[in-house]
C-alpha positions as CSV (number, residue, x, y, z in Angstrom):
1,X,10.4,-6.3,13.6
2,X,11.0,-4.4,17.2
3,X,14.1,-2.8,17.0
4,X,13.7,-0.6,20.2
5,X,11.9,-2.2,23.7
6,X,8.1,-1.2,24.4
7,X,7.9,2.1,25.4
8,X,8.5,2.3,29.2
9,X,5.6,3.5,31.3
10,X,5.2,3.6,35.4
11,X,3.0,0.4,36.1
12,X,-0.2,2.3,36.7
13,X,-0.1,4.1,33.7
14,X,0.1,0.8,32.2
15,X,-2.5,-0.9,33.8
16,X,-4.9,2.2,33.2
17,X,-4.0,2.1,29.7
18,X,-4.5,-1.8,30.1
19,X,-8.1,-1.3,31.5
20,X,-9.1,0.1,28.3
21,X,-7.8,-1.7,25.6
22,X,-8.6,-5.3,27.6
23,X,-12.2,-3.8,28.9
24,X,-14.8,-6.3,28.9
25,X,-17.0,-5.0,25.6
26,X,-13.5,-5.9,23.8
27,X,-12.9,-9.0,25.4
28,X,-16.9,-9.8,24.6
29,X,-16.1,-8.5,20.8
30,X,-12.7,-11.2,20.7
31,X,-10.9,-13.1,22.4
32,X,-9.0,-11.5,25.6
33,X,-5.9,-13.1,24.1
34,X,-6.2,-11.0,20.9
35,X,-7.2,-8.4,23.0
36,X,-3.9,-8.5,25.0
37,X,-1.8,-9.0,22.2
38,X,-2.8,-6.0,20.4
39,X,-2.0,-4.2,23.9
40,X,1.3,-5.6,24.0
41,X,1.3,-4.1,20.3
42,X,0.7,-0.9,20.7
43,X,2.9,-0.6,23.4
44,X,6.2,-1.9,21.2
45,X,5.0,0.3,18.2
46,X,4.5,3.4,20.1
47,X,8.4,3.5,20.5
48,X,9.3,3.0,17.0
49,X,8.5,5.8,14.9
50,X,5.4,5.3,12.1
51,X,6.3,4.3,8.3
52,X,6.0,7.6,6.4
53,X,6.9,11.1,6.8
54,X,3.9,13.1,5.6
55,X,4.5,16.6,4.5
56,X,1.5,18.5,3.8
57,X,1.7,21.3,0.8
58,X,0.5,24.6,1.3
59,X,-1.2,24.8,-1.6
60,X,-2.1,28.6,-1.0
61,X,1.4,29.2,-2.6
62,X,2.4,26.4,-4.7
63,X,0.9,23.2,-6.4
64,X,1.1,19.9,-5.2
65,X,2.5,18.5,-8.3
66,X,5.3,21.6,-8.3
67,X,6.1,20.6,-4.5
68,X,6.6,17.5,-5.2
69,X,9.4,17.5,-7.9
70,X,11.1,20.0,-5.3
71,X,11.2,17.5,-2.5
72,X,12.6,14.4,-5.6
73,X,15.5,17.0,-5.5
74,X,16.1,17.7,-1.8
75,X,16.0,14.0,-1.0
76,X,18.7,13.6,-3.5
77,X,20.4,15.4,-1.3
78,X,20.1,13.9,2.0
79,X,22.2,11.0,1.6
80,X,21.4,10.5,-1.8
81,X,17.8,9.0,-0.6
82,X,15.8,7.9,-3.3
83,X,12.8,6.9,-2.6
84,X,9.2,7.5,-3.9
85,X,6.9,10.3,-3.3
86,X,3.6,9.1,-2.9
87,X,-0.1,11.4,-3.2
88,X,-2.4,10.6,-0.8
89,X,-5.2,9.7,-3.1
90,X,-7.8,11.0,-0.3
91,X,-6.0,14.1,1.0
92,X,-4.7,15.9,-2.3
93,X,-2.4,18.1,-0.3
94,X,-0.5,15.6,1.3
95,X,2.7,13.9,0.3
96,X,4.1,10.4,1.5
97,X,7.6,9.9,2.2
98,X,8.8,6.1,3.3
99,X,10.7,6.0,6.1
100,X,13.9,3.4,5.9
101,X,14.7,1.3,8.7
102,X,15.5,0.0,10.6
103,X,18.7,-0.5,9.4
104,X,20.5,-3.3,11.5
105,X,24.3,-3.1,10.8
106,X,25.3,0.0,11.6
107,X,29.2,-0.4,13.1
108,X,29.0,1.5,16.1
109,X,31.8,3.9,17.2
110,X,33.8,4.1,20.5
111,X,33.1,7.8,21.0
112,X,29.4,7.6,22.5
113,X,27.4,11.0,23.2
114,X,24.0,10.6,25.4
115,X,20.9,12.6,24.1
116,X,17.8,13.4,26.4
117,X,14.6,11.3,25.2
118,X,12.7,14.2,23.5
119,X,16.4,14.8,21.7
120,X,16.2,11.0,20.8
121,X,12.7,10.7,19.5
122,X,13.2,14.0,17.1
123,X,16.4,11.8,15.8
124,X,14.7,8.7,15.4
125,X,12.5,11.2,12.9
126,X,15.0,12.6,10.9
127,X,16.7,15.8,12.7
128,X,20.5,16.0,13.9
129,X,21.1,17.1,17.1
130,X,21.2,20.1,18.2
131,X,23.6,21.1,21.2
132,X,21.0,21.9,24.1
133,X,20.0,18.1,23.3
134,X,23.2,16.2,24.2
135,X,23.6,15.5,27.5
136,X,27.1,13.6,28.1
137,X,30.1,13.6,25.6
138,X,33.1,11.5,25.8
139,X,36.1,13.6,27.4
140,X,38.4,14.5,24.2
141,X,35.4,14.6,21.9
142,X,36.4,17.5,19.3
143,X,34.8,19.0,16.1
144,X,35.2,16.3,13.2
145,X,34.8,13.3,15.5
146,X,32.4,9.8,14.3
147,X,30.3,9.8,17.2
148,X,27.6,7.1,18.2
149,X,24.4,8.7,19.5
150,X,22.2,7.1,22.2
151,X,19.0,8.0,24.0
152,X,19.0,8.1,28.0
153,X,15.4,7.0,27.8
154,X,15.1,7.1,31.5
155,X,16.3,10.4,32.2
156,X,19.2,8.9,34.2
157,X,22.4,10.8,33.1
158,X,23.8,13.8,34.7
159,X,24.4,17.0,32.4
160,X,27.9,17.3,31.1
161,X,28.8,13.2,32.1
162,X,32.1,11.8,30.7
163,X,30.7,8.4,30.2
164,X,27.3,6.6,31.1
165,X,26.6,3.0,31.4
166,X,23.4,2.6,32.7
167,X,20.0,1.9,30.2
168,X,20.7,3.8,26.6
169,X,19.4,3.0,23.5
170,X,21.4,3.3,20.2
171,X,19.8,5.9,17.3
172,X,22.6,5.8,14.8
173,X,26.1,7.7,14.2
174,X,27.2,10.9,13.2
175,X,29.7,13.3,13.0
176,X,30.4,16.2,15.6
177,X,30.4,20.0,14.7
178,X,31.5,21.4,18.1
179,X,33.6,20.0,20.8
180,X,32.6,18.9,24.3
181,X,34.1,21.6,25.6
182,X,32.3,23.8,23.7
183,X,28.9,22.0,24.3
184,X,29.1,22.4,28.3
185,X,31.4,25.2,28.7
186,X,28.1,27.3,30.3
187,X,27.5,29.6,26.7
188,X,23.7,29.9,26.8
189,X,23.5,31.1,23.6
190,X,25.2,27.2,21.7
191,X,21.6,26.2,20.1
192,X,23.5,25.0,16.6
193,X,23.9,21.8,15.4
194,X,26.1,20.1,17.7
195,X,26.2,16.1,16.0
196,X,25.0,15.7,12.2
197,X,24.1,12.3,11.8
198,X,25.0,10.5,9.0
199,X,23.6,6.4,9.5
200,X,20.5,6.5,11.7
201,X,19.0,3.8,12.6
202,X,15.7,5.3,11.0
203,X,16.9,7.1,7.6
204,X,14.4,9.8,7.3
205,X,15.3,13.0,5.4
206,X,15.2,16.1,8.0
207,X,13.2,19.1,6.9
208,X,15.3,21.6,8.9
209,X,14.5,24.7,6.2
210,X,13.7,22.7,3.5
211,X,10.8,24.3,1.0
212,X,9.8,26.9,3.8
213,X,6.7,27.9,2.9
214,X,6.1,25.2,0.6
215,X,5.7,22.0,2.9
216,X,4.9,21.4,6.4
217,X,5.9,18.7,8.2
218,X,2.4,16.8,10.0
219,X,1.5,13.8,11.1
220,X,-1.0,12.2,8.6
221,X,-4.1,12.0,10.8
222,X,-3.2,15.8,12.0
223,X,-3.7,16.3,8.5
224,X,-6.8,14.9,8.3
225,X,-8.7,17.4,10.6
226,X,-9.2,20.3,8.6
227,X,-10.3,17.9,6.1
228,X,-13.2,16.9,8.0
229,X,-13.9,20.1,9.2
230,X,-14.2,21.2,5.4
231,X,-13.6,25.1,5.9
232,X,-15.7,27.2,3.1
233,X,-14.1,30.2,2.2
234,X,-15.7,33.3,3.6
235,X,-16.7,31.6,7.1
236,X,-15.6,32.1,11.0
237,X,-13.8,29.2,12.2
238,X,-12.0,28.9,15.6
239,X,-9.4,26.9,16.5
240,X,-9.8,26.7,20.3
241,X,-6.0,25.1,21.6
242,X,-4.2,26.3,18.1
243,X,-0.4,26.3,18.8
244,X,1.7,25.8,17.0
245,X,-0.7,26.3,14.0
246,X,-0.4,23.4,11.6
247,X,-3.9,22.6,11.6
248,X,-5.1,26.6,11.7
249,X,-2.8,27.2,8.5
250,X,-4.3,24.1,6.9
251,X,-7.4,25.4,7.6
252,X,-6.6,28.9,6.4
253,X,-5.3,27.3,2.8
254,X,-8.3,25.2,2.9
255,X,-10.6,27.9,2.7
256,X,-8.1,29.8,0.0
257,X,-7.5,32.5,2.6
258,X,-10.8,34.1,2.2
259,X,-12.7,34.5,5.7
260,X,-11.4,34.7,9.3
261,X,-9.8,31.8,11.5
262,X,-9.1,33.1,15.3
263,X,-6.7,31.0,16.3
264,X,-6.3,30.6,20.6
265,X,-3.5,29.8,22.9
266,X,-2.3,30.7,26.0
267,X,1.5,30.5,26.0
268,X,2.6,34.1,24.3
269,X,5.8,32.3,22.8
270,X,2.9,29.4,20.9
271,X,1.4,32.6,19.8
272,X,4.2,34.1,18.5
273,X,4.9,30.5,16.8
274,X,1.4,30.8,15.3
275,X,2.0,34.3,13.7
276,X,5.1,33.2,12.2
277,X,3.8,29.8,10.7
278,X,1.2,32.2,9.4
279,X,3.2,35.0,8.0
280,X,6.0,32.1,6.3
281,X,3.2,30.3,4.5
282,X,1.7,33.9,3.5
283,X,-1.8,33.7,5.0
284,X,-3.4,36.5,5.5
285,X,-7.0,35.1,7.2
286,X,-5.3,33.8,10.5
287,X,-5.7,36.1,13.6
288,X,-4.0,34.4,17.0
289,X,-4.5,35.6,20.1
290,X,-3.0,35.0,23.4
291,X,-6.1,33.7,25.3
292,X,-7.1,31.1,27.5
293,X,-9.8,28.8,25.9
294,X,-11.5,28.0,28.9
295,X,-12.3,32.1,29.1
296,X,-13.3,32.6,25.0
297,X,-17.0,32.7,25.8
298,X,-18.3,36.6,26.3
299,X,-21.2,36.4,29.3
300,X,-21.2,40.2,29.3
301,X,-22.3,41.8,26.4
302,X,-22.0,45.2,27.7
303,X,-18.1,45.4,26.7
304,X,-17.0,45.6,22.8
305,X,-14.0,43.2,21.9
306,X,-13.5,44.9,18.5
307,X,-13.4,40.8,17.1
308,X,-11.0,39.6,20.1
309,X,-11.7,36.9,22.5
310,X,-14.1,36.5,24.5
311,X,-16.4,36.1,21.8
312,X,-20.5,36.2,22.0
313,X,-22.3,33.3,22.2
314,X,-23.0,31.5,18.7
315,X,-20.3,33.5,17.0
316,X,-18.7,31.1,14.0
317,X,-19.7,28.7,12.0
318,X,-16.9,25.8,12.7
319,X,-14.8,25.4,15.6
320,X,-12.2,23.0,15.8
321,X,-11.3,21.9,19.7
322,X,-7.7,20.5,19.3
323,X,-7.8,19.1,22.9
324,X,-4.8,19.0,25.3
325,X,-4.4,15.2,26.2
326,X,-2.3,13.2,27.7
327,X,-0.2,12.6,24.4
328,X,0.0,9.3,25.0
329,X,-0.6,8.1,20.9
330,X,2.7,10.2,20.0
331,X,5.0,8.2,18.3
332,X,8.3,7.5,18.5
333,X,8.3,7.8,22.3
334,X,10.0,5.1,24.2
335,X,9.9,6.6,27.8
336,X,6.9,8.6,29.3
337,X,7.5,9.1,33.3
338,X,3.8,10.7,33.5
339,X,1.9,9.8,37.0
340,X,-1.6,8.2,36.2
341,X,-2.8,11.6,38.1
342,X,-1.3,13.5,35.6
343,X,-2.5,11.4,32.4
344,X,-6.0,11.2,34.0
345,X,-6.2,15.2,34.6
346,X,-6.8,16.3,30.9
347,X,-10.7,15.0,30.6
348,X,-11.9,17.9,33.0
349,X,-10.3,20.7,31.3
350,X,-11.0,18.7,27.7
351,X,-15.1,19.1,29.0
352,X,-14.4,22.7,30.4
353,X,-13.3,23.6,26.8
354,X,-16.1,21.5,24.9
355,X,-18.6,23.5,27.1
356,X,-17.3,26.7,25.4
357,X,-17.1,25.2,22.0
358,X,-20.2,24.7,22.1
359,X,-21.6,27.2,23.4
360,X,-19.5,29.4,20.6
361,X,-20.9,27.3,17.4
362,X,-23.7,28.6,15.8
363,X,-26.7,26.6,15.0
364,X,-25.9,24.1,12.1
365,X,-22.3,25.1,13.1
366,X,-19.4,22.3,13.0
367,X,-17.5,20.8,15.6
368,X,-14.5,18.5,15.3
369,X,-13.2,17.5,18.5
370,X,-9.8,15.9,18.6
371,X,-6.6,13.9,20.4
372,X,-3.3,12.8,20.0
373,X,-3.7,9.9,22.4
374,X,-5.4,6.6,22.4
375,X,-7.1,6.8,26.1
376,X,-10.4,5.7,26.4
377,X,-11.2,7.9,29.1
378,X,-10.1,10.7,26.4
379,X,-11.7,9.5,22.9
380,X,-15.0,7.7,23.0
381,X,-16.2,8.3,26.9
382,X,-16.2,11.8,25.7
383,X,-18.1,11.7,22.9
384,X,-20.3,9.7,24.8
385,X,-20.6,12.5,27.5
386,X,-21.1,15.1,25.2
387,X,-24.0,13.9,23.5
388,X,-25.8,13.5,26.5
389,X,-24.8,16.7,28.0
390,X,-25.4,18.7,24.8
391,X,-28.9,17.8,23.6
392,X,-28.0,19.9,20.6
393,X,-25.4,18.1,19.2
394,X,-25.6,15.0,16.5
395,X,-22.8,12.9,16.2
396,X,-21.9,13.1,12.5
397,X,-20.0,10.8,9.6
398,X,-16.5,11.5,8.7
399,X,-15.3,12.7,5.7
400,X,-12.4,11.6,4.3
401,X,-12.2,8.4,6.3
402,X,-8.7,7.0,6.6
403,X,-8.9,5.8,10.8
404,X,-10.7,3.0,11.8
405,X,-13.8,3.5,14.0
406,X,-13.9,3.8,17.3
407,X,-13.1,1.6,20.3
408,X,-16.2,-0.3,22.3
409,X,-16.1,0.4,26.1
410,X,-17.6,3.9,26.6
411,X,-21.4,2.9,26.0
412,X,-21.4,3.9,22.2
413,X,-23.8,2.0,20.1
414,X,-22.4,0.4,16.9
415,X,-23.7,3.0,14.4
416,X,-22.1,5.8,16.4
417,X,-18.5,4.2,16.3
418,X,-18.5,4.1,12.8
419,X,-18.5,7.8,12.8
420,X,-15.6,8.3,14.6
421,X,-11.9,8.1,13.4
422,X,-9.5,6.1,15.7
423,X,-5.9,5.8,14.6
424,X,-4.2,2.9,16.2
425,X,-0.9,2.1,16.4
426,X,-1.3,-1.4,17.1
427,X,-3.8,-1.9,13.8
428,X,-0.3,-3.6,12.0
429,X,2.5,-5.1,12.9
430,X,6.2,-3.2,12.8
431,X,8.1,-3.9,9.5
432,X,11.2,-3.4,7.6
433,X,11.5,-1.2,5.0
434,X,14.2,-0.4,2.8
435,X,15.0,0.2,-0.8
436,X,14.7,-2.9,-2.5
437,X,11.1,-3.8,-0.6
438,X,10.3,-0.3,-1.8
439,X,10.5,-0.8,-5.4
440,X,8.8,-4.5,-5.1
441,X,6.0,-2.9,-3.5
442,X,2.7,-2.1,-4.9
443,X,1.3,2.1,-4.3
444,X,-2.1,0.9,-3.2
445,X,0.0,-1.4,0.0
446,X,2.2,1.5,0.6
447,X,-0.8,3.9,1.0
448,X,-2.8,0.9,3.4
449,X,0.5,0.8,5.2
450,X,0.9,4.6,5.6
451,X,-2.8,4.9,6.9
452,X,-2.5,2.8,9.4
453,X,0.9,2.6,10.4
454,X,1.0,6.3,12.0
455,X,0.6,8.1,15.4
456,X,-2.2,7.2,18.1
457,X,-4.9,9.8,17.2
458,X,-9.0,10.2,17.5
459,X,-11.7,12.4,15.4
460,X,-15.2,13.4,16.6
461,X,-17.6,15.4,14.6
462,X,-20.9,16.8,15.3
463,X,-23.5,19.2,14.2
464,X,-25.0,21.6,16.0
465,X,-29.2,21.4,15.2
466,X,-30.6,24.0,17.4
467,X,-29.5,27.2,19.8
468,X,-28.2,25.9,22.8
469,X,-30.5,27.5,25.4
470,X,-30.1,26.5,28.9
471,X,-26.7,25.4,29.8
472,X,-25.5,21.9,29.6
473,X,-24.1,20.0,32.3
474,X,-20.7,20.0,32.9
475,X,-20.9,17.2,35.0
């Protein structure tokens, strides 16, 4: 049951989004009824955050079964949370953690402290909040305080406001560590804790250092990526848009850290963020480099590299393209302010970057293209593009398969959906969970539930049959 409103989108967004998840191949597959109800769907479950936590092992240092008598202890901690860990029976190095919530009868407090929306939707998953997050504090609020913690969704309230009474939604209590003063008395350095919450709405343990090294904290269709991609140990792989590195570490631990993954980005501080996800999980096959994608692909041959980017032609043997998007399938997110001109600008540079990939795979070379939205425009019209730009690509099955296929609308044919992996948020209804539901249900439901009840995502993978020769279309 809908705890927070649908997320809040400007009206074209909405109606673009509208467009295709009501087009007419889906109103010609159902009824445009069903077809608008499951619009209205995703829309209210893309604010409320999914079912699970999923925690991915790195397995290069630690076993699965070892990790997960760790984590039965650290949950003890956090609140005394006792719930079950569950093993994904498809994805061996992934670990299931039910979420609780939402819980409806919490008392809220008279001291209220405004967060910013990204502050809010990192709550609503199981962090405290951190000072640079908090955006108005009641006037005496000091250290020690019970505080009630809302989210200015529509990025209404001023920095450092007494009080705000316009649209907020509630995320829990907690209990303040520093004092207002302290939180806007100009000190840019304050980046601590600055309210630990103690009843959220959403009880889901935080992983601030917890098993470093050990675990990292994914989203369960981000985990199925490498997966599909099925590194071998001793290949080239590239990961084209890497930062900040979850998949290119999975990858890495995939292949048992024997080969090379180049890992791309262009931001120096995502690089940085790369190295140091690399280094704390103690792989020693990841090389990042602060590059732009679009530029990987060497056209003079004249000029030795020494193994940094650009890279020749037909130079590894996977490639994973992690596309930018518009984000729109990240979950919980109850406010996105995004013009349709800015949601709609990510499928030229997502083709500009495909081009390379391509380009860079060698012949029967793997390509995994991926999103974390649940545009259309993004997803399957892609896909469909590709394959008739690239003559030398075949689309390919899916391997493990935990998505559903893939949406009608861009021209696939039936056979060719089934390949894909789309991850809808509107494939179940929201539900209640909490501790006594928990132990009444069954590990096969709770698994179902976890599969489908996760972030807006999309999987593409294709093999590379011949040498590209002349250059595709971009068009």
């Amino acid at each position: 049951m809908s705890v927070f409103p649908k997320i809040s989108l400007r009206p074209e967004v909405e109606n673009y989004l509208k467009e295709s998840f009501v087009n007419k191949e889906v109103v010609s597959a159902s009824r445009k009824q069903e077809a608008e109800r499951k619009f209205e769907t995703l829309l209210t479950n893309l604010s409320h955050p999914p079912s699970f936590t999923t925690v991915r092992v790195n397995t290069h240092l630690a076993s699965v079964e070892r990790v997960k008598s760790l984590l039965h202890v650290e949950l003890q901690k956090f609140n005394g949370l006792s719930v079950p860990i569950l093993q994904h029976p498809d994805l061996p190095d992934v670990l299931l953690i039910p979420v609780i919530g939402p819980r409806r009868n919490i008392k809220k407090q008279q001291c209220e402290a405004i967060v910013g929306a990204q502050c809010g939707n990192a709550v609503i998953r199981g962090a405290h909040v951190y000072v640079p997050g908090i955006v108005s504090a009641p006037k005496f609020m000091k250290a020690g305080d019970a505080v009630s913690v809302y989210s200015d969704i529509k990025g209404k309230c001023k920095k450092g406001a007494k009080e705000f009474d316009e649209i907020k939604i509630f995320l829990g209590n907690g209990i303040s560590e520093v004092s207002r003063k302290e939180i806007f008395n100009g000190l840019p350095d304050l980046r601590g804790i600055g309210i630990r919450m103690t009843e959220p709405v959403y009880l889901s343990p935080s992983f601030d250092s917890v098993l470093p090294g050990y675990v990292f904290l994914q989203n369960l269709p981000s985990a199925v990526v490498a997966h599909v991609l099925n590194p071998q140990p001793g290949e080239k792989i590239l990961d084209l848009c890497a930062a900040p590195g979850g998949k290119t570490t999975h990858i890495a631990a995939l292949m048992r850290d024997q080969g090379e993954v180049i890992a791309l980005d262009k931001i120096p501080s995502k690089v940085e963020k790369i190295k140091q996800n690399a280094s704390l999980l103690g792989l020693n096959s990841v090389r990042a480099f602060c590059f732009d994608g679009t530029k990987a692909l060497k056209l003079d041959i004249i000029d030795d590299t020494e193994g940094a980017p650009p890279f020749l032609p037909e130079s590894f043997d996977r490639i994973l393209l992690d596309a930018p998007c518009s984000g729109m399938g990240q979950r919980p997110n109850m406010a996105c302010t995004w013009t349709l001109k800015e949601v709609m600008s990510y499928q030229p540079l997502q083709r500009k970057l495909f081009h390379v990939a391509v380009e860079l795979l060698r012949p029967a070379g793997v390509l995994v293209y991926s999103t974390c939205t649940v545009t259309l425009a993004e997803n399957e019209e892609q896909v469909a593009w590709a394959l008739t730009a690239f003559p030398c690509l075949q689309l390919q099955a899916q391997e493990p398969r935990i998505g559903g296929e893939g949406m009608v609308g861009a021209g696939l044919s039936p056979e060719q959906l089934k390949q894909l992996q789309r991850f809808d948020p509107s494939a179940v209804l929201l539900q209640d969970m909490d501790t006594e539901s928990l132990r009444d249900s069954r590990r096969e439901d709770m698994i179902l539930l976890a599969n489908k009840d996760c972030i807006g995502f999309f999987i593409a993978k294709f093999l590379k049959c011949k040498s590209t020769g002349e250059k595709a279309s971009q068009k």
